[in-house]
Short mmCIF file of the C-alpha atoms (twelve columns), coordinates in Angstrom:
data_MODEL
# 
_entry.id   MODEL 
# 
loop_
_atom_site.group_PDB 
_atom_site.id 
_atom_site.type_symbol 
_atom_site.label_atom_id 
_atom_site.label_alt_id 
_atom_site.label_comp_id 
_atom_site.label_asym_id 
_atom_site.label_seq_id 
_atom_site.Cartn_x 
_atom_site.Cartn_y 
_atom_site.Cartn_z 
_atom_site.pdbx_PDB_model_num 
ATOM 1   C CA . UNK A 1   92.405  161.918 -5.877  1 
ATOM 2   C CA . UNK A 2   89.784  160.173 -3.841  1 
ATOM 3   C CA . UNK A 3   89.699  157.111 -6.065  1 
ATOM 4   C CA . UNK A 4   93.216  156.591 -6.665  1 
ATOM 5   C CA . UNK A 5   94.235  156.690 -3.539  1 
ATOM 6   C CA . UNK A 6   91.716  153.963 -2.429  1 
ATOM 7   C CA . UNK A 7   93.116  152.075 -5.221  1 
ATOM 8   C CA . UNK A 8   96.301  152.317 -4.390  1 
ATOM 9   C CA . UNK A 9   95.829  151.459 -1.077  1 
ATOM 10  C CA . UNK A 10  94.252  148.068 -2.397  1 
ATOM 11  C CA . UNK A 11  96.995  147.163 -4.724  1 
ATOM 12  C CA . UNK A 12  99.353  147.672 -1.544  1 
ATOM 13  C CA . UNK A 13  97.566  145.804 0.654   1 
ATOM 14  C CA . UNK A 14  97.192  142.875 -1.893  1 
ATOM 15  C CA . UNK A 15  100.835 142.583 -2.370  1 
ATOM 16  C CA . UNK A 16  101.301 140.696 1.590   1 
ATOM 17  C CA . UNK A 17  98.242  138.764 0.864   1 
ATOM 18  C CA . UNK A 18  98.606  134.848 0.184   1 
ATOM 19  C CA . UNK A 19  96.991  133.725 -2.916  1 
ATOM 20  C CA . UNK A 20  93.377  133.596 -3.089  1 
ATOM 21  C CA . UNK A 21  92.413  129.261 -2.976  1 
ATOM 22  C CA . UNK A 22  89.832  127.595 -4.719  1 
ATOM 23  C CA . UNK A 23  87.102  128.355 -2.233  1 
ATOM 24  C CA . UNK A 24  88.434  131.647 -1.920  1 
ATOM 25  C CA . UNK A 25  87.760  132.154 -5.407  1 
ATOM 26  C CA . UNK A 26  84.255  130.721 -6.136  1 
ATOM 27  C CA . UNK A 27  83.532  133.029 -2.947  1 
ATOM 28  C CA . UNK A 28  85.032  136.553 -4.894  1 
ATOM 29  C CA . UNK A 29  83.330  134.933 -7.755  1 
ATOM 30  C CA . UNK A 30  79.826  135.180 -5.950  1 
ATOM 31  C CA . UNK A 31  80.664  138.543 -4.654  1 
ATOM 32  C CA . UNK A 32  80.885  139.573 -7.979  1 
ATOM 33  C CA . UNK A 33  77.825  138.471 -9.305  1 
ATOM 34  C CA . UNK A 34  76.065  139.844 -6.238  1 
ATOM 35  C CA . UNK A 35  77.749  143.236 -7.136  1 
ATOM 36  C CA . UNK A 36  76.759  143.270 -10.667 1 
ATOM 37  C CA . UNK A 37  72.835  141.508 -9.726  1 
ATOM 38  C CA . UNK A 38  72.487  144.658 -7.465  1 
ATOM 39  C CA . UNK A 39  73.859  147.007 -9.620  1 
ATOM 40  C CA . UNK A 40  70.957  145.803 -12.298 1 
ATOM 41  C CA . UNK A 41  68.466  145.574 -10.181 1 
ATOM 42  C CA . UNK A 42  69.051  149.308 -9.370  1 
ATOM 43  C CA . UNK A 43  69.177  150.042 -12.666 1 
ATOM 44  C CA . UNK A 44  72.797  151.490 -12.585 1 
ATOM 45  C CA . UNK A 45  75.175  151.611 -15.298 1 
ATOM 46  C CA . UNK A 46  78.849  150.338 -14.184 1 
ATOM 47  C CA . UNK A 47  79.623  154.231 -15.189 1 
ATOM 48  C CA . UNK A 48  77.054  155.947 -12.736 1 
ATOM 49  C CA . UNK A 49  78.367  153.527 -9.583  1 
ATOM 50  C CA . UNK A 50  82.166  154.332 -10.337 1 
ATOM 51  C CA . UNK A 51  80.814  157.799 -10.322 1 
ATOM 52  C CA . UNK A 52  78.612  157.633 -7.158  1 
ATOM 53  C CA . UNK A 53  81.563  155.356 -5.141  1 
ATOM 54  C CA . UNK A 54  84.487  156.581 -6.048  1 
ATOM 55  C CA . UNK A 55  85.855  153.230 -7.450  1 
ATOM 56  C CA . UNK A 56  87.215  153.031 -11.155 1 
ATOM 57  C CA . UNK A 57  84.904  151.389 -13.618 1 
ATOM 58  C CA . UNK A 58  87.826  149.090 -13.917 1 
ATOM 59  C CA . UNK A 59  87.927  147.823 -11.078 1 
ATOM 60  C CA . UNK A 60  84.110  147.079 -11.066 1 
ATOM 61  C CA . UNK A 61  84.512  145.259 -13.774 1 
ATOM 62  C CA . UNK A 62  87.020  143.315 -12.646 1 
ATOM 63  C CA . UNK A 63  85.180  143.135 -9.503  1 
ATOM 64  C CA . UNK A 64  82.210  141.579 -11.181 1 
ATOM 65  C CA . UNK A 65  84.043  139.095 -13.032 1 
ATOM 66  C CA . UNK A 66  85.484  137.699 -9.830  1 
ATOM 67  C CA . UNK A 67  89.058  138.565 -10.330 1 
ATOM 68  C CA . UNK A 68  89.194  141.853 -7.559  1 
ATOM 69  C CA . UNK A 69  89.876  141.030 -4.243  1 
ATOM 70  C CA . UNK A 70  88.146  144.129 -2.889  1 
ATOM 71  C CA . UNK A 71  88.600  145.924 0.502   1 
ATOM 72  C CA . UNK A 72  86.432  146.149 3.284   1 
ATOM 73  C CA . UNK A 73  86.310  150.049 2.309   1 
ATOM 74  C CA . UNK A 74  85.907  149.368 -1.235  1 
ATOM 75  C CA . UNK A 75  83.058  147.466 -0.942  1 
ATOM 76  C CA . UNK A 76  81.513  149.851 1.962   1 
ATOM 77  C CA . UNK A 77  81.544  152.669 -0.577  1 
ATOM 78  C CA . UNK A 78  79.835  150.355 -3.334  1 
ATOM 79  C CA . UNK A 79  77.019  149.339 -1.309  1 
ATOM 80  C CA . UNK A 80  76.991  152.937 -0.243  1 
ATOM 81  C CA . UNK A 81  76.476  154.192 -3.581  1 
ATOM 82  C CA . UNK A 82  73.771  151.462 -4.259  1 
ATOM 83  C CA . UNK A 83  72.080  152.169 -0.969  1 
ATOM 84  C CA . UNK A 84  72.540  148.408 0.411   1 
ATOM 85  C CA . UNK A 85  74.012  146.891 3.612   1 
ATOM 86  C CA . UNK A 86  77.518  145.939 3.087   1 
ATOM 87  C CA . UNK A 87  76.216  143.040 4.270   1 
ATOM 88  C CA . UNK A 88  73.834  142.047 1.467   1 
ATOM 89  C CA . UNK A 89  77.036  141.871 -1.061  1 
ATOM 90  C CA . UNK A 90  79.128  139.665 1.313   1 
ATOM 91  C CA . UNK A 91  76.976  136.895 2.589   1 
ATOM 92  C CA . UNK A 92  77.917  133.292 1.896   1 
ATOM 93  C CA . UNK A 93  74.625  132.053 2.231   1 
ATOM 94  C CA . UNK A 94  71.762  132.137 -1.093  1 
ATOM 95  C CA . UNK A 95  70.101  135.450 -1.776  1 
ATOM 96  C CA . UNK A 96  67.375  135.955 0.587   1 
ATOM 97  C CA . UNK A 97  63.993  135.931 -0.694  1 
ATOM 98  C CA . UNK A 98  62.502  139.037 -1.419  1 
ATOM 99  C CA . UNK A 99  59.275  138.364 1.435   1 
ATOM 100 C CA . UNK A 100 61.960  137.489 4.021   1 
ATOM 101 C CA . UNK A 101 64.254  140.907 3.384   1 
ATOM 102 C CA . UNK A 102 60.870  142.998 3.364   1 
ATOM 103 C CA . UNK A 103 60.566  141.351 6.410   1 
ATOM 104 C CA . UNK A 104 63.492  141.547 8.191   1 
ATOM 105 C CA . UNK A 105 63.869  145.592 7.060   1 
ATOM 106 C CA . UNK A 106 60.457  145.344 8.848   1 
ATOM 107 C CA . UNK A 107 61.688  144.032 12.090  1 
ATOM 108 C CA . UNK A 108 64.544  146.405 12.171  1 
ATOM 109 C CA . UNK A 109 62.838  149.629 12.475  1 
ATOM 110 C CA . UNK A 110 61.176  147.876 15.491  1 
ATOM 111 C CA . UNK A 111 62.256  148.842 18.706  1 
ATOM 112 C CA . UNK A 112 63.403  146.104 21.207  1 
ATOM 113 C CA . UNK A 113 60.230  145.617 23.292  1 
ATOM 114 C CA . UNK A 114 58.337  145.425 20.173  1 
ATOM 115 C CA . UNK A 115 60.549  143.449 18.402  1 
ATOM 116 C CA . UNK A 116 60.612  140.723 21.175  1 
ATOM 117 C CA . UNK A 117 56.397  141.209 21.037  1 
ATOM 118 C CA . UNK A 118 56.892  140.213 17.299  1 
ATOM 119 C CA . UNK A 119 58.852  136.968 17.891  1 
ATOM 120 C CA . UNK A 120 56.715  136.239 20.525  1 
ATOM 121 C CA . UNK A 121 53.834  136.136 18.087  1 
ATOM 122 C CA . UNK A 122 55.906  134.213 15.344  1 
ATOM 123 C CA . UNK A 123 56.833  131.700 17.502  1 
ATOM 124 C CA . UNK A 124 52.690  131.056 18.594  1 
ATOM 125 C CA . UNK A 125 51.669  131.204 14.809  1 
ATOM 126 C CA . UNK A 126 54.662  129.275 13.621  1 
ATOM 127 C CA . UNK A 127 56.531  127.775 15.714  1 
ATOM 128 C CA . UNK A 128 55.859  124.310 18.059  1 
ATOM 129 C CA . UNK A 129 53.080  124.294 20.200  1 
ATOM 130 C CA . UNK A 130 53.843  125.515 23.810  1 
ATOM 131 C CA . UNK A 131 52.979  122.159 25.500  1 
ATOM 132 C CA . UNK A 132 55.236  119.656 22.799  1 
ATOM 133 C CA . UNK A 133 58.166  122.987 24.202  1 
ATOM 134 C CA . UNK A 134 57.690  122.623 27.363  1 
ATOM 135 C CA . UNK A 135 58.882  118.785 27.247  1 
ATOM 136 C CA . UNK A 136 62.287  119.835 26.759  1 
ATOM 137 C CA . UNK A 137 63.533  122.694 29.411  1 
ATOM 138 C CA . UNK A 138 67.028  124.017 28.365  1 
ATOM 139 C CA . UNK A 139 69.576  125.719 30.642  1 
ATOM 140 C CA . UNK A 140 71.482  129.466 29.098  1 
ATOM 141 C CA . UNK A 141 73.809  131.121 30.739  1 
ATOM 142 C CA . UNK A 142 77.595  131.495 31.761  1 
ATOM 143 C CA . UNK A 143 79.467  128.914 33.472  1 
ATOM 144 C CA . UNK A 144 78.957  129.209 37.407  1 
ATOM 145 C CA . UNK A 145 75.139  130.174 37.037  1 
ATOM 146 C CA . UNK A 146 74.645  126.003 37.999  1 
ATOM 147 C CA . UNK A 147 73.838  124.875 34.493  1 
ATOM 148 C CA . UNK A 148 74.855  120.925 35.429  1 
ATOM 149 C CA . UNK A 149 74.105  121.316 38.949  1 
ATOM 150 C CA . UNK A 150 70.308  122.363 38.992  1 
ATOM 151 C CA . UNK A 151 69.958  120.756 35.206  1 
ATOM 152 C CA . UNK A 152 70.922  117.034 36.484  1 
ATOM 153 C CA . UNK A 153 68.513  117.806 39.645  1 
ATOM 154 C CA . UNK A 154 65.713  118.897 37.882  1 
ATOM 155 C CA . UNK A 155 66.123  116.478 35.688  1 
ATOM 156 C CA . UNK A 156 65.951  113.712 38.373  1 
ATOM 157 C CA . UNK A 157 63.056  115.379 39.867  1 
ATOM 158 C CA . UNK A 158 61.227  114.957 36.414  1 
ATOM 159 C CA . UNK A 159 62.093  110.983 35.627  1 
ATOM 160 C CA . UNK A 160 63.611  112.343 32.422  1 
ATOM 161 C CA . UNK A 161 67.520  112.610 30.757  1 
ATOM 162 C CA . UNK A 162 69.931  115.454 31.672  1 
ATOM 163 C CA . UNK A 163 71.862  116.080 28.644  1 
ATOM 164 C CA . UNK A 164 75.043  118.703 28.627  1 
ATOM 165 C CA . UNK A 165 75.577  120.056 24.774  1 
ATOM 166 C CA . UNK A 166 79.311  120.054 25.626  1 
ATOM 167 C CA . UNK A 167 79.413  116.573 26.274  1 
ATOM 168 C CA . UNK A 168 77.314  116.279 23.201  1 
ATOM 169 C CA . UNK A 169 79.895  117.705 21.144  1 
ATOM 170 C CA . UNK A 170 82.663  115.577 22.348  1 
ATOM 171 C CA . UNK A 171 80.957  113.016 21.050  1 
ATOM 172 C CA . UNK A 172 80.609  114.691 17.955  1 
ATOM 173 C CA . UNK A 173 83.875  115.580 17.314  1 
ATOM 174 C CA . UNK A 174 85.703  112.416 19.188  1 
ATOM 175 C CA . UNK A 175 87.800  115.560 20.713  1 
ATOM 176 C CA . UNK A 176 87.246  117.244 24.098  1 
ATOM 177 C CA . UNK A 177 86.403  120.921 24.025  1 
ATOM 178 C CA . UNK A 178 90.122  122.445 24.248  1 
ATOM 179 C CA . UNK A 179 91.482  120.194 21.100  1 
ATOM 180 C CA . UNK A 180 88.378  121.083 19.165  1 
ATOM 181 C CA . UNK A 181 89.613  124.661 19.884  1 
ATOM 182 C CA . UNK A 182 93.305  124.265 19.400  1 
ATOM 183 C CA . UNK A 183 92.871  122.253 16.414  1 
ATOM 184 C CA . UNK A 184 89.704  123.390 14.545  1 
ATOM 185 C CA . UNK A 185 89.006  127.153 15.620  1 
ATOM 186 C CA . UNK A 186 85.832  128.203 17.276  1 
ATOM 187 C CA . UNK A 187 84.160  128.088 13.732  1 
ATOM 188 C CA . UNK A 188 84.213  124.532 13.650  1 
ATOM 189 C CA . UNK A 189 82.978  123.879 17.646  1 
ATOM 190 C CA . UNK A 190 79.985  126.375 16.702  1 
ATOM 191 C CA . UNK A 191 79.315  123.519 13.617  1 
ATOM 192 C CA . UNK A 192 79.465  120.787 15.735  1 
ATOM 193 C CA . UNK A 193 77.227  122.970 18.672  1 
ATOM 194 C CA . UNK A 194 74.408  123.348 15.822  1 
ATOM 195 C CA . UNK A 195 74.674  119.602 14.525  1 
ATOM 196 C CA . UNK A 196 74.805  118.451 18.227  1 
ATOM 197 C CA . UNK A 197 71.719  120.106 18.767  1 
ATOM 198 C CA . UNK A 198 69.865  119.245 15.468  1 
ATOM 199 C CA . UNK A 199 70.317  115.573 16.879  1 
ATOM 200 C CA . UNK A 200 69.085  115.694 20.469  1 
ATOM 201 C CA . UNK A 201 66.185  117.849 19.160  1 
ATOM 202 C CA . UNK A 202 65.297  114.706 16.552  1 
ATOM 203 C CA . UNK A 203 65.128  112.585 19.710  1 
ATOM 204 C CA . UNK A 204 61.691  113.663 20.405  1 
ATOM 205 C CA . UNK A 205 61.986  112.997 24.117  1 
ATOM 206 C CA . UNK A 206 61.610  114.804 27.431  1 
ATOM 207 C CA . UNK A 207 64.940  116.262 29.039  1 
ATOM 208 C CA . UNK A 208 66.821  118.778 30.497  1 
ATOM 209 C CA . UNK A 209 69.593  119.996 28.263  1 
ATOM 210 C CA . UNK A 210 72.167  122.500 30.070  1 
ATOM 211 C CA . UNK A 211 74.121  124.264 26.540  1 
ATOM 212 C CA . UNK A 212 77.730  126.583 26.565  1 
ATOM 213 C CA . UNK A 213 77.699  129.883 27.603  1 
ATOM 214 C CA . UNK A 214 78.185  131.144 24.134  1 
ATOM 215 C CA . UNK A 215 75.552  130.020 22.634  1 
ATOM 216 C CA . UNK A 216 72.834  132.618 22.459  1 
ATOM 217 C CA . UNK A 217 75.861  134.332 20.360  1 
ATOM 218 C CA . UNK A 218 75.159  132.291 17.441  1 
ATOM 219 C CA . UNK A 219 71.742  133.735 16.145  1 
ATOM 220 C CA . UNK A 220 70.227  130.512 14.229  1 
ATOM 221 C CA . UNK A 221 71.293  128.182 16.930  1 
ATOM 222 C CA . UNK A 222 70.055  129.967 19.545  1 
ATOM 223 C CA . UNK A 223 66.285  130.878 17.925  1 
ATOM 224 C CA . UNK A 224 66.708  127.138 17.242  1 
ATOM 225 C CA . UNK A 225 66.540  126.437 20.857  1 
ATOM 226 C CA . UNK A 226 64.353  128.791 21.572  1 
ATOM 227 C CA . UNK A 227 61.388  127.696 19.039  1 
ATOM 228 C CA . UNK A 228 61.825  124.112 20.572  1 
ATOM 229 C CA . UNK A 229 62.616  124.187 24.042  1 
ATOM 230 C CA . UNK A 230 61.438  126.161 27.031  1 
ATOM 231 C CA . UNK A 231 64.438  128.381 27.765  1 
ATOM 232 C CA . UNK A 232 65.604  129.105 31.239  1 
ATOM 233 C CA . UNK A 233 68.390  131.729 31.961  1 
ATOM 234 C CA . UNK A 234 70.319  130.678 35.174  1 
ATOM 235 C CA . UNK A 235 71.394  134.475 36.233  1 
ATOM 236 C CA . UNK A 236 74.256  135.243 38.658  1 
ATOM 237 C CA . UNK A 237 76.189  138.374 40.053  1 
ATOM 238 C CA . UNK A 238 79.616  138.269 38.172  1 
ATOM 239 C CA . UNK A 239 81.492  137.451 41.269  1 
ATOM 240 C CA . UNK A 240 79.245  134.442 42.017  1 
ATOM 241 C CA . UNK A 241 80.310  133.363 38.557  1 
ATOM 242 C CA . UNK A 242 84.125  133.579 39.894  1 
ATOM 243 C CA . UNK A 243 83.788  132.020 43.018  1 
ATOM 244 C CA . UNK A 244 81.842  128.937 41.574  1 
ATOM 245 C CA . UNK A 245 84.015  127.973 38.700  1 
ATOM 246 C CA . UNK A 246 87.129  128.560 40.965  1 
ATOM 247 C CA . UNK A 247 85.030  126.196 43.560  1 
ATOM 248 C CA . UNK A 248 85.065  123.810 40.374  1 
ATOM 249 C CA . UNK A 249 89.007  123.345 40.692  1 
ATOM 250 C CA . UNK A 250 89.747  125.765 37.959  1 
ATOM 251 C CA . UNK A 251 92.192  127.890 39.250  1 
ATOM 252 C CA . UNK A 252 92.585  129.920 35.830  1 
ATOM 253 C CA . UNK A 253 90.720  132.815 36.306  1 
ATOM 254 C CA . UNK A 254 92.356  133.693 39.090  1 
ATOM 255 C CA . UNK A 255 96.262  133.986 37.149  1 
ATOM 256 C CA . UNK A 256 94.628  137.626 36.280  1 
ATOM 257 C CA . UNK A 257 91.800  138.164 38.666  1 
ATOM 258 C CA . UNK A 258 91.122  141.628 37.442  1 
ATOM 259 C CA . UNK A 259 91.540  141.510 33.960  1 
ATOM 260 C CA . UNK A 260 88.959  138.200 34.345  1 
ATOM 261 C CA . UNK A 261 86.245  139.783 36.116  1 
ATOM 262 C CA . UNK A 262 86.448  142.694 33.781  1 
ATOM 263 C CA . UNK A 263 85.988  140.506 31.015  1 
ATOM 264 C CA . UNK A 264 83.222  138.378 33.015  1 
ATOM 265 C CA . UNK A 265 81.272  141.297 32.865  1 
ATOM 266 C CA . UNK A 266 81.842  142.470 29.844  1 
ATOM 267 C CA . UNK A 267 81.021  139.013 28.492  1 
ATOM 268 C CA . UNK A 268 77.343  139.261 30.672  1 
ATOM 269 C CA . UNK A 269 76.976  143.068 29.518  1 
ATOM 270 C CA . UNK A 270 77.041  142.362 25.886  1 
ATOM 271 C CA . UNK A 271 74.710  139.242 26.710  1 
ATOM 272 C CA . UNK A 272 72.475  140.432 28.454  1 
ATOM 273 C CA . UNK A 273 69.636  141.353 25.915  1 
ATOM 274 C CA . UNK A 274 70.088  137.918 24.539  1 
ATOM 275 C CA . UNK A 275 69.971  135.662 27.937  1 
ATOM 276 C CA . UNK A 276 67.009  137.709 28.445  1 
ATOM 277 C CA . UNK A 277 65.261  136.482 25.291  1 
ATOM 278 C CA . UNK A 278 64.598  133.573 27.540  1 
ATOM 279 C CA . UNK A 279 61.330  132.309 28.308  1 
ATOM 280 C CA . UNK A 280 62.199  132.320 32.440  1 
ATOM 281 C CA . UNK A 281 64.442  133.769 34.243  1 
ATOM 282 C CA . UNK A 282 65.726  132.194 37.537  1 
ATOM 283 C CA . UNK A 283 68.510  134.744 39.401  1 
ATOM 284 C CA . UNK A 284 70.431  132.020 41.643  1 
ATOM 285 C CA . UNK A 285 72.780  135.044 43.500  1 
ATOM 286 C CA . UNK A 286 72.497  134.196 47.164  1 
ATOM 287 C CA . UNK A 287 70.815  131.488 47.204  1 
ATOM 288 C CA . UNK A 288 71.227  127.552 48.252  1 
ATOM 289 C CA . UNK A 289 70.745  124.736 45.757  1 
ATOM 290 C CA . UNK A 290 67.569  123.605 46.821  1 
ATOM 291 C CA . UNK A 291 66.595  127.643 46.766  1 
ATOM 292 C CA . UNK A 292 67.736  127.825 43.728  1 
ATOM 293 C CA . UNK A 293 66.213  124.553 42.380  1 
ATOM 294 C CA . UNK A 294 62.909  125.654 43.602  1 
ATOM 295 C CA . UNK A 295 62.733  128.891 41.458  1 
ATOM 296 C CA . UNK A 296 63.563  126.911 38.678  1 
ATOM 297 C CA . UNK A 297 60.957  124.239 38.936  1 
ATOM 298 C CA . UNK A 298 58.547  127.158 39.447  1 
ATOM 299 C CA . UNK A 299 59.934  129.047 36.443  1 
ATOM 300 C CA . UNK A 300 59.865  125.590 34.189  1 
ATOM 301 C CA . UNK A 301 56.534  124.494 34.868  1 
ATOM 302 C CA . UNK A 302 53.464  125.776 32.334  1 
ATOM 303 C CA . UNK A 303 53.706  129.426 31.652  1 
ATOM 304 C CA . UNK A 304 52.647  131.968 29.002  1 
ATOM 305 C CA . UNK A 305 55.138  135.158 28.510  1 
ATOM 306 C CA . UNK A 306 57.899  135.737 30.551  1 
ATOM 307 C CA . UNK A 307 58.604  135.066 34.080  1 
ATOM 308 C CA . UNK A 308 61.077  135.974 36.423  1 
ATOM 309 C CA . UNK A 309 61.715  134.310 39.874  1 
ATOM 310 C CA . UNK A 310 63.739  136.389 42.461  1 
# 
């Protein structure tokens, strides 16, 4: 009953959705073949999973020759039965090598502290040197925190380039930010983020680089920056955050003050174990500038583990 129902709810669903295109294919193609490489590797007949998931061996095989477009559930009850992440059968990217998923199933059973302890140690055995880091200081953190304020100062206190990754993009893209949006989707600005950043970093120079707000969102990009550039999170109190960019001339947030500022800290809730991945931490709530800027050329001068200025 349990099968043919999920079935059937498949088939339905299919009907209202558009044709699969060529990508789309090669992509249910690979799915597939991850499906059946798993299944193998597990030593599973196609039998003993439709058994153990609930899904007809029909399907599977269609599945497997890249003709099924399977449902979320579907697959969930697949990997189930095969005891992998649903994860592992979806990916776009190559299989991951057998070290690196030892590895990472590792990691996971880690708690935070020690998992942060971990990539601290990485990043000394494997990553770039402290001092060739330390050349390049880069500014996290949401928009108010004085990214482009204190990053342009500090940068004209140490002789060397300010950079802003937005601008950067720009560029990039010969758009400004909201086109890139409107036009391209936040998939494509988070390309252009990564590519923007791959080319300052092959610069080689000093300079003080203030990114997006989002950034620490997009794992490799962000452990990019942080294995090449001493990080600095620019912390303020949500309602510093408000009051700056409003200060700015942008009147937005306030066309729903309270539905912003529950979303502003929201936004810095589910952020907050990432900004603090940071190599420094400089809190900037009631304080001046030239407060503020102090803290930071404390925090970004040479420093092992990390530190916090209050």
């Amino acid at each position: 009953m349990q099968k043919s129902l999920a079935n059937a709810v498949t088939l339905n669903a299919s009907r209202s959705v558009p044709l699969p295109g060529r990508a789309d294919l090669a992509y249910l193609a690979a799915v597939g073949e991850r499906v059946r490489t798993v299944r193998a590797r597990r030593g599973m007949s196609r039998k003993i999973l439709s058994r153990d998931s609930g899904v007809s061996e029909r399907y599977l095989a269609s599945l497997e020759a890249g003709r099924g477009n399977v449902s979320i559930l579907l697959l969930k009850q697949i990997a189930q039965a095969m005891n992998v992440a649903v994860e592992e059968l979806t990916r776009s990217t190559p299989e991951v090598p057998t070290e690196l998923a030892l590895i990472e199933q590792w990691l996971a059973r880690l708690s935070p502290g020690e998992a942060r302890r971990a990539l601290r140690w990485l990043r000394r055995e494997f990553g770039i040197a402290a001092p060739a880091r330390m050349q390049r200081i880069a500014l996290i953190g949401l928009r108010g925190a004085g990214k482009t304020t204190l990053g342009s100062k500090l940068a004209h206190k140490r002789g060397v380039p300010f950079v802003e990754l937005d601008h950067e993009i720009e560029l990039a893209a010969g758009a400004p930010l909201a086109e890139i949006f409107l036009l391209y989707g936040q998939a494509a600005y988070r390309r252009y983020e990564r590519r923007s950043l791959e080319a300052l970093l092959a610069r080689a120079e000093p300079m003080v680089i203030a990114t997006g707000g989002g950034l620490v969102s997009e794992p490799e990009t962000f452990d990019l920056l942080l294995s090449t550039c001493f990080v600095v999170w620019l912390k303020a109190q949500p309602e510093e955050h408000m009051a700056r960019v409003v200060a700015q001339g942008d009147q937005r947030p306030m066309a729903g003050s309270r539905e912003a500022m529950d979303d502003l800290k929201r936004i810095l809730g589910v952020r907050d174990e990432l900004y603090r991945r940071a190599d420094a931490i400089v809190d900037t709530s009631g304080r001046s500038v030239e407060q503020s800027l102090r803290l930071l050329e404390r925090a970004s001068g040479p420093a092992r583990g990390l530190k916090r200025s209050r």
